[in-house]
LUMVEXBA-313854 format. One line per field, with one value per residue: residue number from 1; residue in one letter; y, z, x of N, C-alpha, C, CB in turn. Coordinates in Angstrom, 2 decimals, padded with zeros to 5 digits, m for minus. Last residue first. Glycine has a CB too. Layout:
<pts>
num = (NUM|...) .
residu = (A|...) .
nc2 = (Y|...) .
nc3 = (Z|...) .
nc1 = (X|...) .
cac2 = (Y|...) .
cac3 = (Z|...) .
cac1 = (X|...) .
cc2 = (Y|...) .
cc3 = (Z|...) .
cc1 = (X|...) .
cbc2 = (Y|...) .
cbc3 = (Z|...) .
cbc1 = (X|...) .
</pts>
This chain:
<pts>
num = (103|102|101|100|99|98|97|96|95|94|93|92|91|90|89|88|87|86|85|84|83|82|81|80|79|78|77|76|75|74|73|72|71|70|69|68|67|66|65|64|63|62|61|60|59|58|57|56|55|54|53|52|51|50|49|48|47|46|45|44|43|42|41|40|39|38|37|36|35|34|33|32|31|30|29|28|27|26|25|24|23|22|21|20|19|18|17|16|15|14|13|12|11|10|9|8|7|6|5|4|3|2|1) .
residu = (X|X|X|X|X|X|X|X|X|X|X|X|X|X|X|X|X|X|X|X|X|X|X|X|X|X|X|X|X|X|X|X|X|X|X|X|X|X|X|X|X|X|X|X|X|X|X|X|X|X|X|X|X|X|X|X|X|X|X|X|X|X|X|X|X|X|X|X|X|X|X|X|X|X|X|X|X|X|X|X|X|X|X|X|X|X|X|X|X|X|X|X|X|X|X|X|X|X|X|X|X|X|X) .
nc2 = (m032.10|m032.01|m031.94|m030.63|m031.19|m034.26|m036.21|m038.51|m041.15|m041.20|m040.60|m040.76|m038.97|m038.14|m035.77|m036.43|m038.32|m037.57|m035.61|m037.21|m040.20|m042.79|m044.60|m044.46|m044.82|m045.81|m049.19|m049.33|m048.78|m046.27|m044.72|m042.37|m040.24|m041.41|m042.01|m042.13|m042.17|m040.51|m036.85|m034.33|m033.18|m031.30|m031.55|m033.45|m035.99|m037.64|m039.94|m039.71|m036.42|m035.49|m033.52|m031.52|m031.53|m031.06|m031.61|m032.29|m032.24|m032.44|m034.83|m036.25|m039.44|m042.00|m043.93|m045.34|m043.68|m040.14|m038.28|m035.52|m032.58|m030.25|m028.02|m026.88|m024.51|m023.61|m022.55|m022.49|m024.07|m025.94|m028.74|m032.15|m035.36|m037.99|m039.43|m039.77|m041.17|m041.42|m042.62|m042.45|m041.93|m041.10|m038.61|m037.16|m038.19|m036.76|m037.31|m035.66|m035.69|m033.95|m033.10|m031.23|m028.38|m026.78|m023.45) .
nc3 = (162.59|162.74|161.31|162.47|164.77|165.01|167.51|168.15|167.70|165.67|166.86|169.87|172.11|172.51|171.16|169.43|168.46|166.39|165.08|163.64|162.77|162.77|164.63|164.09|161.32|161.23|159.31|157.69|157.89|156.53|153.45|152.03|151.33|153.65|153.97|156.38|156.27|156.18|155.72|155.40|155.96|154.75|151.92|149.36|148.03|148.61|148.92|149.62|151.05|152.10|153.43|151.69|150.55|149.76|148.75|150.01|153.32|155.25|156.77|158.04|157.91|157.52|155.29|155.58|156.02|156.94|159.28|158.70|161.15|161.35|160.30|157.13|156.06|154.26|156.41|158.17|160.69|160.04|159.55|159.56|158.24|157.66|155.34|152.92|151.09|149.53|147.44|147.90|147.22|149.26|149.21|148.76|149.30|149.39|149.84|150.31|152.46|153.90|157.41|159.99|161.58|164.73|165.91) .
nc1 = (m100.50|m097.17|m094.72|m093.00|m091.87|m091.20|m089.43|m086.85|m086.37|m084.57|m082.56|m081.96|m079.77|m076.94|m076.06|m073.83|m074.86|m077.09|m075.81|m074.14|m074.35|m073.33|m074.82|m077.02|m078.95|m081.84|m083.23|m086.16|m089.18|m089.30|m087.68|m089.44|m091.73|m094.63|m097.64|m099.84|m103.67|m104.77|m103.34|m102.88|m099.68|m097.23|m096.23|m097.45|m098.59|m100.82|m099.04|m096.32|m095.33|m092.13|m089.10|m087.47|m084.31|m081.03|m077.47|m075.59|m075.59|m072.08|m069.97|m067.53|m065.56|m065.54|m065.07|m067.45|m069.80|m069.17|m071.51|m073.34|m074.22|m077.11|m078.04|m078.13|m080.46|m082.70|m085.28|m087.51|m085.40|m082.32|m082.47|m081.28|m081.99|m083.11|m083.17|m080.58|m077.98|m075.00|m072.20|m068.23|m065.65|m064.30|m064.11|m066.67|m069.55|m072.76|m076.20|m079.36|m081.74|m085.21|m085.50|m087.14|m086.38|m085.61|m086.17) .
cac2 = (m031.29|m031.51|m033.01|m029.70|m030.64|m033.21|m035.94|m037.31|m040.82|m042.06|m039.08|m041.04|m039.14|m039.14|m035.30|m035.08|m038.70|m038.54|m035.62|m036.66|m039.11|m042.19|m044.35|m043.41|m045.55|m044.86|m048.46|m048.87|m050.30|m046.21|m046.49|m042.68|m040.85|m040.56|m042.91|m041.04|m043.39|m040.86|m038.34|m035.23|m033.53|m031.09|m031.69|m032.61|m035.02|m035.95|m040.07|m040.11|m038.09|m035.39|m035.13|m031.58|m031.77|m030.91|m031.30|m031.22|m032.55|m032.01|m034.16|m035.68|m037.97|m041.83|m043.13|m045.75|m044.89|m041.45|m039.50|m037.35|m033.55|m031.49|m028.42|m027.74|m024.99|m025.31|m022.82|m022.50|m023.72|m024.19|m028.00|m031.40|m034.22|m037.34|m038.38|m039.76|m040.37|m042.09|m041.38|m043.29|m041.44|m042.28|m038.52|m037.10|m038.19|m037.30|m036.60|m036.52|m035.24|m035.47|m032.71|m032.81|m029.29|m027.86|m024.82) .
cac3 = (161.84|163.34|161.25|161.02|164.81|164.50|166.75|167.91|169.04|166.02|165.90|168.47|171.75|172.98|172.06|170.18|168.69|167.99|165.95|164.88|162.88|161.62|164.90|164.84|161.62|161.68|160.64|157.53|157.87|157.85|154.49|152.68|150.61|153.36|153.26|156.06|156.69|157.26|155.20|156.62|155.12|155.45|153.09|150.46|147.62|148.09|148.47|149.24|151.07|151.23|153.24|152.04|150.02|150.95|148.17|148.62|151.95|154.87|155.34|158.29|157.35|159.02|155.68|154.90|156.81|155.93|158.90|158.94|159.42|161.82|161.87|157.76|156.39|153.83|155.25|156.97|160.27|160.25|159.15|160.55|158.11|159.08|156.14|154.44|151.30|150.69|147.57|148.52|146.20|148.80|149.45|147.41|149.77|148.39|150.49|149.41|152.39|153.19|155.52|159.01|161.12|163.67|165.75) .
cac1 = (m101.64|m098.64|m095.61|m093.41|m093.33|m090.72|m090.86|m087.36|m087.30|m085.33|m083.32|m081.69|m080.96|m077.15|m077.39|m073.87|m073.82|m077.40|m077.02|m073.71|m074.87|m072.39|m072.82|m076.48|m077.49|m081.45|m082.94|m084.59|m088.33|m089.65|m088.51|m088.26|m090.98|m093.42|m096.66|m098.79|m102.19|m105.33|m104.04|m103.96|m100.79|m097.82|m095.36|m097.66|m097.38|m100.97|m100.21|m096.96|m096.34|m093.39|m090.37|m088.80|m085.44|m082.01|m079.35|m075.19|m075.83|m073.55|m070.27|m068.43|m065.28|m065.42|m063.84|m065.93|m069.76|m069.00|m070.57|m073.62|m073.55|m075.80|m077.42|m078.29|m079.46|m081.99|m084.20|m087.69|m086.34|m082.84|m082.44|m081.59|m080.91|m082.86|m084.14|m081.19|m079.37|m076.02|m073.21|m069.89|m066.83|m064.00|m063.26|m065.57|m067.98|m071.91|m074.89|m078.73|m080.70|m084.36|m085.56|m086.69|m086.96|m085.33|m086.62) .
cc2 = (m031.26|m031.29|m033.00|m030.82|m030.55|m032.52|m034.78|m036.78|m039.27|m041.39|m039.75|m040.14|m039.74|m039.36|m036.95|m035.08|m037.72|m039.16|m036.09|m035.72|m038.31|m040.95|m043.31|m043.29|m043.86|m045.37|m047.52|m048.36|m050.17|m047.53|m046.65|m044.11|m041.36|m041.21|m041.73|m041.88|m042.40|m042.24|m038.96|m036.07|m034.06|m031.65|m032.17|m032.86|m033.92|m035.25|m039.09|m040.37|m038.21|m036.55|m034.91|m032.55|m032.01|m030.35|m031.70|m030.91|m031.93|m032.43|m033.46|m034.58|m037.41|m039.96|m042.68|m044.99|m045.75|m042.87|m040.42|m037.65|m035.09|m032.57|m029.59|m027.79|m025.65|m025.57|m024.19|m022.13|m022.97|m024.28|m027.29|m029.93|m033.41|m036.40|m037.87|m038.92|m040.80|m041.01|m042.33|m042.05|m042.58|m042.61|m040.31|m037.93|m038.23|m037.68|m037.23|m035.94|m036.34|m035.12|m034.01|m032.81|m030.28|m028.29|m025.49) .
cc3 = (162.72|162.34|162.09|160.94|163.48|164.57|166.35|167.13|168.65|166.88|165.72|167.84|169.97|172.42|172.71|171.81|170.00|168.43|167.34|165.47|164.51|161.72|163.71|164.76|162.35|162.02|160.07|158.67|158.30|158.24|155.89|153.64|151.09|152.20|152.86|155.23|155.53|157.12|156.23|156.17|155.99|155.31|154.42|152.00|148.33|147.83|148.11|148.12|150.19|151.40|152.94|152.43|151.29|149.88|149.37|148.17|150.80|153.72|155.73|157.02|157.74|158.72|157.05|155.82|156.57|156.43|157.55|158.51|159.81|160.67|162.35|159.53|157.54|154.76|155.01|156.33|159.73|160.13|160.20|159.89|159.14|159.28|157.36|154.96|152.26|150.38|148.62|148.52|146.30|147.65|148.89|147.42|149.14|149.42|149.46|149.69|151.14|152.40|155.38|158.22|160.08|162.77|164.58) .
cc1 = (m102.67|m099.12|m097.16|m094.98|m093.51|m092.13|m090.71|m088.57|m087.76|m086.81|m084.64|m082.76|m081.18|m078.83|m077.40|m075.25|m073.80|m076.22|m077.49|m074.65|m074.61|m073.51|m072.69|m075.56|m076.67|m079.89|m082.11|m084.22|m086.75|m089.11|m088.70|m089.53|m089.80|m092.38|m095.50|m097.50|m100.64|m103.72|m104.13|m104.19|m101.84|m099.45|m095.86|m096.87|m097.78|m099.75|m100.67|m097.91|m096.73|m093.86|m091.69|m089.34|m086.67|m082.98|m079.81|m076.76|m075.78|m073.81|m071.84|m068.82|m066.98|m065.67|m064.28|m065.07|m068.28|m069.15|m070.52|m071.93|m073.60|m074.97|m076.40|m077.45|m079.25|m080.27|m083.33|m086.45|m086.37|m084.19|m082.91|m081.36|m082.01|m081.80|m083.90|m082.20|m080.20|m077.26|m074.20|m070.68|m067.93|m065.51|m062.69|m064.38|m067.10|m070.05|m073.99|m077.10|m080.09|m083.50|m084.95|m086.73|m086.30|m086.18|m085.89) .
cbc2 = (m031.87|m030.33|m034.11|m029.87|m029.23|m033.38|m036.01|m036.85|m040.89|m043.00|m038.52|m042.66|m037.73|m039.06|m034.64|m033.74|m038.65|m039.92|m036.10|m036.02|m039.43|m043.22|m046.18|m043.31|m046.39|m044.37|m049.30|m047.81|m051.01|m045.95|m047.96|m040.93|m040.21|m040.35|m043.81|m040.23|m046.01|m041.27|m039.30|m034.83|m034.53|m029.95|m030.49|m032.68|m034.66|m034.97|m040.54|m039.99|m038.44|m035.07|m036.11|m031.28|m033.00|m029.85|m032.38|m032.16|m032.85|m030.61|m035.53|m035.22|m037.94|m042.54|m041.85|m045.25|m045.80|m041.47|m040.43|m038.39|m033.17|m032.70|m028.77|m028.68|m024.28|m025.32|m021.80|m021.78|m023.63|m022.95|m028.06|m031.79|m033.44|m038.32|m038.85|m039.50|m040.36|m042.03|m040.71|m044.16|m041.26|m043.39|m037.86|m035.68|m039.00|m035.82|m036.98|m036.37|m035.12|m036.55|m031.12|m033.93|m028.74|m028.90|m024.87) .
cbc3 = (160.48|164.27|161.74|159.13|165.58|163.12|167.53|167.50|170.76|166.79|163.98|168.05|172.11|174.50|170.93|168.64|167.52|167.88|165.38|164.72|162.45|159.86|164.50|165.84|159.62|162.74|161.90|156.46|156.17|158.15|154.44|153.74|149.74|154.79|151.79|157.66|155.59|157.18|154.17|157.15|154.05|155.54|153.32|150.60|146.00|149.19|149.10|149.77|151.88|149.75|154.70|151.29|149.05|152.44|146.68|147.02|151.87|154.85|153.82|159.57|155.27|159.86|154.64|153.15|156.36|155.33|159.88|157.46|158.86|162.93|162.70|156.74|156.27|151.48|155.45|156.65|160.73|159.02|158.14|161.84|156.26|160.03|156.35|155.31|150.16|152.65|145.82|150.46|144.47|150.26|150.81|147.21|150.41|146.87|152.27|147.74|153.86|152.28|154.61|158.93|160.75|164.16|165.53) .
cbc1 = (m102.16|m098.84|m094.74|m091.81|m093.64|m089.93|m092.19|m086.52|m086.31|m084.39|m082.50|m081.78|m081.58|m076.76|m079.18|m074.44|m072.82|m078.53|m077.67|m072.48|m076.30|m072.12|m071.43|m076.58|m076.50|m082.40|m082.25|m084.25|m088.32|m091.18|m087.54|m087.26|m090.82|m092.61|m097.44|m098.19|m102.77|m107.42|m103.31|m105.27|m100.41|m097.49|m094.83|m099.12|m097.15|m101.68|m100.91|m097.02|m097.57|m093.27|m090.67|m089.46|m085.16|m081.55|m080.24|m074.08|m076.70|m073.87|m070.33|m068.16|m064.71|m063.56|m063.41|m065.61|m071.10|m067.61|m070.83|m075.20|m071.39|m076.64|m078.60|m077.95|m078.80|m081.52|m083.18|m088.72|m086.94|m082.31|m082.79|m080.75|m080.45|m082.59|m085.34|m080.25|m080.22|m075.32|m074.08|m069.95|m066.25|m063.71|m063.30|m064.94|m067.58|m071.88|m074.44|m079.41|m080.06|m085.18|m084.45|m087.14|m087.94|m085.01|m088.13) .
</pts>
């Protein structure tokens, strides 16, 4: 299984730093499945840090609050052209439901 981590990426190449929730990890490790696109250069990178989406409100991965304020903007569209996630699978990551998120 996959699960959804939040990714801090760097590009040495034209030195743009990004950060993203929709990195794609190994279940329970930090390694990652799919790389994201420079939005400049076009170059495919993993993240140099993978981090956990957490809420909020209990700081907890895994939570029952009754309204789920993740640290990342749900507002912010998902930029497919530069993930090869949803380059590879045609599916946006968008649509994808992650189980880690059952409760």
């Amino acid at each position: 299984f996959l699960e959804q981590r939040y990714g801090f990426f760097h590009c040495k190449k034209c030195n743009i730093r990004w950060e993203s929730a929709y990195v794609w990890c190994i279940s329970g490790t930090s390694k990652v499945y799919y790389k994201q696109l420079c939005r400049k250069c076009q170059v495919g990178f993993n993240p140099y840090r993978v981090e956990s989406i957490v809420c909020k409100g209990c700081s907890q991965t895994c939570c029952s609050c009754e309204k789920k304020q993740r640290h990342i903007n749900m507002k912010r569209p998902h930029r497919q052209d530069l993930c090869c996630r949803c380059k590879g699978m045609r599916l946006s990551c968008d649509a994808t439901y992650s189980f880690k998120y059952i409760v």
